[in-house]
C-alpha positions as CSV (number, residue, x, y, z in Angstrom):
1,X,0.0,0.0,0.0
2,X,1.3,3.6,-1.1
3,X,1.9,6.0,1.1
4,X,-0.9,8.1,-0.2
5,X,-3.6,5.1,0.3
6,X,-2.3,4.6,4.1
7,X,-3.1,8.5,4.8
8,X,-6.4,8.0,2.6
9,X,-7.6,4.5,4.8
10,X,-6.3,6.3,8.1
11,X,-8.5,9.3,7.3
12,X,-11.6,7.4,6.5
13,X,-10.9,4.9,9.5
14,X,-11.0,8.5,11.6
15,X,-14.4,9.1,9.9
16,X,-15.4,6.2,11.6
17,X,-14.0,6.8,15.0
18,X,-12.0,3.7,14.2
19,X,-15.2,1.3,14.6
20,X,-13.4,-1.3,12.0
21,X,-10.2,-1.0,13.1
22,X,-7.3,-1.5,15.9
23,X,-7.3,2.1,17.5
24,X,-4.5,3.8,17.4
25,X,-2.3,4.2,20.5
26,X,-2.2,7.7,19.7
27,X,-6.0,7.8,19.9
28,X,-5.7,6.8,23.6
29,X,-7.3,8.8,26.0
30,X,-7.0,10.2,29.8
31,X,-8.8,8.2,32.4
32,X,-10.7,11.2,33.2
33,X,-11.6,11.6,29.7
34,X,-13.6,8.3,29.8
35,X,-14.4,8.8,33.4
36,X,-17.1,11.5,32.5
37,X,-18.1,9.8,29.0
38,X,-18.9,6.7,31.4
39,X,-20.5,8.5,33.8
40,X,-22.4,10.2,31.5
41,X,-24.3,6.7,30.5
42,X,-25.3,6.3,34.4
43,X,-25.5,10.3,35.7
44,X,-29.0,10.1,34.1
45,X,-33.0,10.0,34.7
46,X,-33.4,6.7,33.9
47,X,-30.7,6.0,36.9
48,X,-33.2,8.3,38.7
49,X,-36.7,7.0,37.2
50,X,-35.4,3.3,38.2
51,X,-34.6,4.4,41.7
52,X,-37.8,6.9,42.0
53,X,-39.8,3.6,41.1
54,X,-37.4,1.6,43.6
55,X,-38.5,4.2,46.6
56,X,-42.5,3.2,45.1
57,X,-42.5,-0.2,45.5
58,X,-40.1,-1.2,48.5
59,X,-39.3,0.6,51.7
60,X,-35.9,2.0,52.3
61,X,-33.6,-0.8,52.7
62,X,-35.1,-3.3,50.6
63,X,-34.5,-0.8,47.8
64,X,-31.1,0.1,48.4
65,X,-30.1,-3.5,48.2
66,X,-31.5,-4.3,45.1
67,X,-29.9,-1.0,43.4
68,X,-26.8,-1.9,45.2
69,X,-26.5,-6.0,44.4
70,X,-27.7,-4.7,40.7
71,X,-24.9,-2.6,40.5
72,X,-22.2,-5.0,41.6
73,X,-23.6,-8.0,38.6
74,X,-23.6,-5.0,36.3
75,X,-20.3,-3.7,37.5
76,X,-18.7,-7.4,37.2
77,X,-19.6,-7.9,33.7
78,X,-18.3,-4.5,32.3
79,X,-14.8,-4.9,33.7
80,X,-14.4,-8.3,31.9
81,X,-15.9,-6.9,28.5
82,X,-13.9,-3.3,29.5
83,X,-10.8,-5.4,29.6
84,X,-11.1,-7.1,26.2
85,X,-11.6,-3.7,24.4
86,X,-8.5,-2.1,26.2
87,X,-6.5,-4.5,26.4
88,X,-7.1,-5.3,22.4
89,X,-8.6,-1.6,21.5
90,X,-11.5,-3.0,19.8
91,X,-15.4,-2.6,20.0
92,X,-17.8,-4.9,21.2
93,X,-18.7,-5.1,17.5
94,X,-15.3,-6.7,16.2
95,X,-14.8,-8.6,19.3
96,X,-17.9,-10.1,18.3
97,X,-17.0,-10.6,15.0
98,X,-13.5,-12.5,16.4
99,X,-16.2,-14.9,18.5
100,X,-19.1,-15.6,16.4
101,X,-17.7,-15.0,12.8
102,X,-17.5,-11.9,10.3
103,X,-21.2,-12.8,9.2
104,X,-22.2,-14.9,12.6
105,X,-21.6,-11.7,14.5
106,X,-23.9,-9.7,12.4
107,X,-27.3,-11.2,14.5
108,X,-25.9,-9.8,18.0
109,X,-24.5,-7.0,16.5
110,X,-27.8,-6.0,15.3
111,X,-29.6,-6.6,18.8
112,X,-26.9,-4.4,20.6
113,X,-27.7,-2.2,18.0
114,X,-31.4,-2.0,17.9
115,X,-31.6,-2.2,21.7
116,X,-29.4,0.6,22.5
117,X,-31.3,2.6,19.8
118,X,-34.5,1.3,21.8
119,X,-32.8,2.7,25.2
120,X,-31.9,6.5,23.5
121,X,-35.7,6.1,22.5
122,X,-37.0,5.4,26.1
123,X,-34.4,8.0,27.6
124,X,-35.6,10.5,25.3
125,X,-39.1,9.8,26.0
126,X,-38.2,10.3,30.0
127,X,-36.3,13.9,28.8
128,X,-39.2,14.9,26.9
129,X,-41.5,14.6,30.1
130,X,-40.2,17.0,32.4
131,X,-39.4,19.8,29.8
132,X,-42.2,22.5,30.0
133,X,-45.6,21.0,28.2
134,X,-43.9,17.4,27.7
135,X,-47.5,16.1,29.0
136,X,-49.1,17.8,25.8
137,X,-48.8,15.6,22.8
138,X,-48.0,17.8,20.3
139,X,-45.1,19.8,22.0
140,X,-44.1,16.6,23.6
141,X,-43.5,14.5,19.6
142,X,-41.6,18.0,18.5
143,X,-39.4,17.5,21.7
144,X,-38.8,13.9,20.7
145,X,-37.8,14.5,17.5
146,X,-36.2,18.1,18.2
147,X,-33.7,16.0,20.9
148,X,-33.6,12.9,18.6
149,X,-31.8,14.9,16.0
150,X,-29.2,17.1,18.3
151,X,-28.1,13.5,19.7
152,X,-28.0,11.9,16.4
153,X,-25.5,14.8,15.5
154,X,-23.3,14.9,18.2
155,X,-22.9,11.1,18.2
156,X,-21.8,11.0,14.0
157,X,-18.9,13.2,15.4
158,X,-17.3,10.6,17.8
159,X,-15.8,10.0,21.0
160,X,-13.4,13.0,20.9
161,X,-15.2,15.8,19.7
162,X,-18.3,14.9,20.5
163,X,-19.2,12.5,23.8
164,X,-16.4,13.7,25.7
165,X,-17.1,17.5,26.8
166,X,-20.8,17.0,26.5
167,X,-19.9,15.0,30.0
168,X,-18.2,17.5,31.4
169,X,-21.0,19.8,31.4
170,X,-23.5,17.6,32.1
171,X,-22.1,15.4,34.8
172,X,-21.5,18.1,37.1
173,X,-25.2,19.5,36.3
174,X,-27.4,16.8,36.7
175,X,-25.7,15.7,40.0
176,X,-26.0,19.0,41.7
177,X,-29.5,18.9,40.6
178,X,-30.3,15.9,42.2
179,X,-28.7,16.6,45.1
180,X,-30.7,19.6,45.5
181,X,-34.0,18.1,44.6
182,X,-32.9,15.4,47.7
183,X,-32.9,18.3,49.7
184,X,-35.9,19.6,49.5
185,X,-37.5,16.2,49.5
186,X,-36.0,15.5,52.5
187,X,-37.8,19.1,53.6
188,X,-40.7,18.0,51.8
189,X,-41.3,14.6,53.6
190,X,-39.9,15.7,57.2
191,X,-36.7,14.9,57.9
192,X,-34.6,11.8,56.3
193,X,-35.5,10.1,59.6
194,X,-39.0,9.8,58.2
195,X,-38.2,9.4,54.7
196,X,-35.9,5.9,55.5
197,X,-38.9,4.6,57.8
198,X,-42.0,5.3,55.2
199,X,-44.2,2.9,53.9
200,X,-43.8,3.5,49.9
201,X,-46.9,4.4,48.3
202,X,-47.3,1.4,46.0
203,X,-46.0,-1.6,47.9
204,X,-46.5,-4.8,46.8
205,X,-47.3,-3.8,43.4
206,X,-44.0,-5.6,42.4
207,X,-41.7,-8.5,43.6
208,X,-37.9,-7.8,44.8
209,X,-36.5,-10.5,42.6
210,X,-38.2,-8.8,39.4
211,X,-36.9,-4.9,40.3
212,X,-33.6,-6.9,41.1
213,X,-33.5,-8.3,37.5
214,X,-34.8,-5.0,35.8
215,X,-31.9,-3.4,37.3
216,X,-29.3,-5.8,35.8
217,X,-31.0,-5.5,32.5
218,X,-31.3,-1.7,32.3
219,X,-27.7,-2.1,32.4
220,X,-26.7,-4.9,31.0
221,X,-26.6,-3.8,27.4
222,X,-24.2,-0.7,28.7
223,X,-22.1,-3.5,30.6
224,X,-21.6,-5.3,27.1
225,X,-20.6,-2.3,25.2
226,X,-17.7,-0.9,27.8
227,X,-15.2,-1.8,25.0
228,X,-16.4,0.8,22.9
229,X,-15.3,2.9,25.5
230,X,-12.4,1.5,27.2
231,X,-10.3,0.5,23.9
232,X,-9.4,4.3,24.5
233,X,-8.2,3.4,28.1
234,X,-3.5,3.7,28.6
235,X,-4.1,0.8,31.0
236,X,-6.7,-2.0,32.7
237,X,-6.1,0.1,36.0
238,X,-8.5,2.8,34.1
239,X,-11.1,-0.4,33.1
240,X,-11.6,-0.5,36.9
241,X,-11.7,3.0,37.9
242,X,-14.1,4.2,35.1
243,X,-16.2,1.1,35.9
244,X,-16.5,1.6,39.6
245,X,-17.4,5.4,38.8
246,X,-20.0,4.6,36.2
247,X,-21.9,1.7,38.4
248,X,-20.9,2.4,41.9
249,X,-20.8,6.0,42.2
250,X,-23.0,6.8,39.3
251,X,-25.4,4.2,38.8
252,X,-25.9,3.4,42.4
253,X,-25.2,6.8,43.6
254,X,-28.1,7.8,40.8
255,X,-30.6,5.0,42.5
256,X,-29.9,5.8,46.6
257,X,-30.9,9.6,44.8
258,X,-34.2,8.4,43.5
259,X,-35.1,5.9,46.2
260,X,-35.5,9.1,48.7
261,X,-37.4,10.9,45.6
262,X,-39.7,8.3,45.4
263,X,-40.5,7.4,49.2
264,X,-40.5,11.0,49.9
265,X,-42.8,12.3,47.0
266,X,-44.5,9.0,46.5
267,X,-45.7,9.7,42.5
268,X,-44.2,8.2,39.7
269,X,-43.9,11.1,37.4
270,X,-41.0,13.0,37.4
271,X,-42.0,16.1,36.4
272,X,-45.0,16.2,38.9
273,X,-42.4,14.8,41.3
274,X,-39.9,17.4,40.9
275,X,-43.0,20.7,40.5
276,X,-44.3,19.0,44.5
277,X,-40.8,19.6,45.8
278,X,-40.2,23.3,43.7
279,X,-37.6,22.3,41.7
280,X,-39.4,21.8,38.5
281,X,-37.5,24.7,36.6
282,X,-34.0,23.2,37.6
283,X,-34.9,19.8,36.8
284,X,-35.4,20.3,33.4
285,X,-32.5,22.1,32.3
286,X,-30.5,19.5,34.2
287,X,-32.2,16.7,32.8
288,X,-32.7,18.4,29.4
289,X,-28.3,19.1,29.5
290,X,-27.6,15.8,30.7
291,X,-29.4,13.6,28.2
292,X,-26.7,14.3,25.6
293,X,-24.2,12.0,27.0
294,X,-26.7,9.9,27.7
295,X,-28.0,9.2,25.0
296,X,-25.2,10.3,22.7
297,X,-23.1,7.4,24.2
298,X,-26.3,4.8,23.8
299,X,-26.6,6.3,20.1
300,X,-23.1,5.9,19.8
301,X,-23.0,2.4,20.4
302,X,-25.6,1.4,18.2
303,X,-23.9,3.1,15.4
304,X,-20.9,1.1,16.3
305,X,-22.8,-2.5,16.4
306,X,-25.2,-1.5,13.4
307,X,-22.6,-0.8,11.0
308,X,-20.8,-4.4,11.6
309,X,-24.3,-5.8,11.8
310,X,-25.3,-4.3,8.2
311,X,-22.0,-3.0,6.5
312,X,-23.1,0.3,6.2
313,X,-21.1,3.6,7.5
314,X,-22.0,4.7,10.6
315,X,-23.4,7.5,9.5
316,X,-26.1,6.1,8.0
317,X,-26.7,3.7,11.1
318,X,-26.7,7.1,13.4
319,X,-29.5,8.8,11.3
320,X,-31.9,5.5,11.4
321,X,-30.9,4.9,14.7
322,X,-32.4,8.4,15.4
323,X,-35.0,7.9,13.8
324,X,-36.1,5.1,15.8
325,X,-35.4,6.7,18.6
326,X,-37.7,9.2,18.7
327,X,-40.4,7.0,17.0
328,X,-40.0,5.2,20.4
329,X,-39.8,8.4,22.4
330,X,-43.1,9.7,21.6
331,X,-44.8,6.0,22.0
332,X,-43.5,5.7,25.5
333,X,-44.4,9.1,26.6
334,X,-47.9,8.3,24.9
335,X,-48.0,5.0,27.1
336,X,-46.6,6.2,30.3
337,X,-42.8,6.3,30.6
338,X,-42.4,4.4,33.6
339,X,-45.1,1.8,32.8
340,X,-43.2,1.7,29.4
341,X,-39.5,1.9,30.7
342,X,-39.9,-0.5,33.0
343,X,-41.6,-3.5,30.4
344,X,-38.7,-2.4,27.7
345,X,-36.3,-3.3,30.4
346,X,-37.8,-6.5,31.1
347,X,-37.9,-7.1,27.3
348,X,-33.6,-6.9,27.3
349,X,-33.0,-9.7,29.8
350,X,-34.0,-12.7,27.1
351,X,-31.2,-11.9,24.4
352,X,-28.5,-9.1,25.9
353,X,-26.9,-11.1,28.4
354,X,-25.9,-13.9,26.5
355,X,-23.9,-11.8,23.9
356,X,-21.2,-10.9,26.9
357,X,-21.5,-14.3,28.4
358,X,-20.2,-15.7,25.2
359,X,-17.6,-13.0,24.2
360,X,-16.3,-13.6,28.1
361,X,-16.0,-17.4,27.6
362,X,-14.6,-16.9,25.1
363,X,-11.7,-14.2,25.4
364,X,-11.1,-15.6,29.1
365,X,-11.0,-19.3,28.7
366,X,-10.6,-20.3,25.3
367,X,-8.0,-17.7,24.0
368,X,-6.2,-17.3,27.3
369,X,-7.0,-13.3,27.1
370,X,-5.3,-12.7,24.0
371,X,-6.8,-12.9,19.9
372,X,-3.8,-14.2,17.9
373,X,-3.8,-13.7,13.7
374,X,-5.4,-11.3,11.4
375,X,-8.9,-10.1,11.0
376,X,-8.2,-11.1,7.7
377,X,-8.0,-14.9,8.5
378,X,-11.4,-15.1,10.0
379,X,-13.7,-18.0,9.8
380,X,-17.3,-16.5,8.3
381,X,-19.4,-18.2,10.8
382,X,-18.6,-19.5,14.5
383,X,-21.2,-22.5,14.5
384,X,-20.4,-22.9,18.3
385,X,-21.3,-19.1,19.2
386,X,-24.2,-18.9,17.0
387,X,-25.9,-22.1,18.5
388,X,-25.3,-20.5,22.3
389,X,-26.7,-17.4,21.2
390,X,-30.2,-19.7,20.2
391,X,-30.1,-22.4,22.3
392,X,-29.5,-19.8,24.9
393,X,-32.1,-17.3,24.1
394,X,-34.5,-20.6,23.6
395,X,-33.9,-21.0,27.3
396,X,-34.3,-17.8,28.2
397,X,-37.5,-17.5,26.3
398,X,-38.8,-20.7,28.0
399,X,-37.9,-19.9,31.6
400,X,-39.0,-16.2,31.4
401,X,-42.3,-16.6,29.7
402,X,-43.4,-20.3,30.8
403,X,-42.0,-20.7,34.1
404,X,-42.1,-17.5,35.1
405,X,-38.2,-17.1,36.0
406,X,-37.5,-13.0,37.4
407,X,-33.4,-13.6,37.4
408,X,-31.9,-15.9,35.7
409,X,-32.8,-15.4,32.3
410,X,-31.2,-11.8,33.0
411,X,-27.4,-13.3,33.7
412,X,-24.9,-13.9,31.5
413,X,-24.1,-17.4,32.5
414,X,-26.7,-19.0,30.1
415,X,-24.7,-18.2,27.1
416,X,-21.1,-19.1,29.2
417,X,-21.8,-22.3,29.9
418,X,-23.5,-23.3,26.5
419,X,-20.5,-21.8,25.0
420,X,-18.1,-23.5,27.0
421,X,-20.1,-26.9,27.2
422,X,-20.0,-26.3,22.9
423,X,-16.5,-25.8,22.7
424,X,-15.2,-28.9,25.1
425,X,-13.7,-30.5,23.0
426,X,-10.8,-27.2,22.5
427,X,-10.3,-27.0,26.0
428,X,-8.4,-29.8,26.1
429,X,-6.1,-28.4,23.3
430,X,-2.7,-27.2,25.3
431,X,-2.8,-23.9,23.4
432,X,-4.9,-21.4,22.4
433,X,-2.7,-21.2,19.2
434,X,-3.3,-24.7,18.6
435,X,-6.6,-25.0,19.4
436,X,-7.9,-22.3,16.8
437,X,-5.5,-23.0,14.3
438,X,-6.9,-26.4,14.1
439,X,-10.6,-25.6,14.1
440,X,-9.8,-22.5,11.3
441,X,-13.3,-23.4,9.4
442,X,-16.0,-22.4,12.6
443,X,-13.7,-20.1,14.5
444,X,-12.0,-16.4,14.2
445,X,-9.0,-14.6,15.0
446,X,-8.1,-11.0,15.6
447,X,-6.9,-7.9,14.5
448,X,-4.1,-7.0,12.9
């Protein structure tokens, strides 16, 4: 290749934020850089609507539990994906095309895809609700389409221009916002005292198990995409800070924020919420500046996975992806958006966790953390990954809708051991070397 077609590829690979490539280690970024593009995913109102609807359906300690224990599956899951993309600097997207195949990857490719384009929708639907005359159909479908576009934009200019000083705006914003809204709920309700020791105002309505898996699914998809991210990381020690501050401090942070809201307040709208306590006019330029990382990173992702899934540029993914996000937007604030939120998140448990469960197996166990040849070299199809994805979801599907199963079916460990159970036969091999290099036809290889 000429000199002139390396600067031409380079430029183009740029174009794409590198979503096809090996980044650059030039292209690596601080840890605070990715720090406050992370926590710009979990800084969020659907962080606070999921807590709000925690402090509705369980009293104080039950609910801090379940936000906490969710947290810490969530937290687990995105360091072992984190490390794969940094340690490797690739996406989710081609380190599922090194599992399941260069065309076996494209069916979880497009669920990442279409489901993080369904979580910008949802997100955007929650936005649109507490901005002034959200309730009103009309102004709220221009606000879902109006927002749907801006985050569409920003996310076709990438991770450096585009995701990361949105967060450091926003960050900052929506958490002194919350912590003043805590405040006057705390006023509102009496004292935290009384606040801890309520009775929420819809117990019962919903069993801890099920809030417990809603929690790992609302994150679950963001859990499987942390390589998009942390491919920009110097080191793994920044896989494990940004993760800690985007579940720990953010995410759980976020939910101990709305579990007060909610037992204080005791309504499930967030606008009414925040208009009972007086801080309607703050809440919604806080909510309004922090849904662009929010949902800039979600839309950023699916461009990512959609243009592996379909071989398209990622431009073109972004502007569907947006599309469908505000299509979804406008049905969920139609519906209700916490009725609608919360049945979306149940929705992501059957196929989402099997997709990292898979990719962990296996980077972790079968390659002995480390992809060995060329993208070039790869198999089309990874038989063994593709049947785990089905046989998996088959399960899922089964145990979720016909015996009623709240967890399982939302962990990742369906699709591990299928895969592993699948791919017995290699573990015996001595080396990963050896064992992909003699099963070349159903298996992949890695980057150059």
């Amino acid at each position: 290749m000429s000199p002139v077609d390396r600067r031409t590829q380079s430029a183009v690979e740029a174009t794409e934020d590198f979503a096809a490539a090996r980044l650059p280690e030039s292209e690596r970024r601080s840890t605070l850089s990715i720090t406050l593009v992370r926590m710009g995913f979990t800084v969020s109102a659907t962080d606070l609507l999921y807590g709000i609807s925690l402090g509705l359906f369980f009293p104080f300690w039950t609910a801090l539990l379940i936000a906490l224990g969710s947290s810490v599956i969530v937290s687990a899951v995105s360091i072992l994906c984190g490390l794969i993309g940094q340690r490797e600097r690739i996406t989710t997207a081609l380190s599922m095309r090194l599992t399941f195949g260069r065309d076996g990857s494209r069916l979880p490719a497009l669920v990442i895809a279409l489901l993080s384009a369904g979580f910008v929708g949802y997100s955007t639907g929650i936005t649109a609700g507490v901005l002034p005359g959200g309730d009103s159909a009309g102004i709220g479908l221009v606000y879902c389409v109006v927002l749907s576009i801006m985050y569409t934009t920003i996310s076709i200019v990438g991770f450096g221009r585009g995701l990361t000083w949105v967060g450091r705006i926003s960050v900052p914003l929506m958490l002194v916002m919350v912590l003043i809204a805590v405040v006057a709920t705390v006023n509102h309700a009496g004292g935290l005292g009384t606040i801890v020791g309520s009775t929420p105002a819809r117990a019962g309505e919903v069993t801890a198990l099920a809030m417990f898996a809603l929690g790992v699914n609302k994150w679950m998809t963001g859990a499987t995409v942390t390589p998009d991210i942390t491919r920009f990381g110097k080191s793994a020690a920044t896989v494990y800070t940004t993760t800690l501050a985007e579940f720990i401090v953010g995410n759980f942070g976020f939910n101990l924020l709305g579990i007060l809201i909610g037992l204080g307040v005791g309504v499930a709208d967030m606008g009414e919420a925040f208009s009972i306590i007086g801080v309607a006019g703050l809440a919604a330029v806080a909510i309004f500046v922090q849904g662009f990382p929010h949902e800039v990173n979600n839309m950023y992702a699916a461009s990512l996975a959609g243009r592996t899934a379909l071989d398209l540029p990622r431009l073109f993914i972004n502007v569907a992806a947006g599309a469908m996000a505000a299509a979804l937007a406008f049905y969920g604030l139609s519906q209700g958006i916490l009725t609608s939120f919360l049945t979306y998140l149940g929705y992501l448990g059957y196929a989402i966790p099997l997709i990292p469960g898979i990719l962990i197996a296996d980077y972790f166990v079968l390659r002995r953390m480390r992809y060995e040849l060329s993208i070039a070299d790869a198999g089309a199809v990874n038989w063994r990954a593709v049947a785990a994805f089905f046989v998996g979801l088959t399960i899922n599907l089964y145990v979720g809708l016909v015996l009623d199963d709240a967890l399982w079916h939302a962990l990742p460990f369906t699709g591990m051991v299928l895969y592993l159970l699948f791919s017995v036969h290699m573990l015996r091999v001595a080396t990963p070397e050896r064992a992909y290099a003699n099963h070349s036809t159903d298996n992949v290889t890695t980057v150059e």
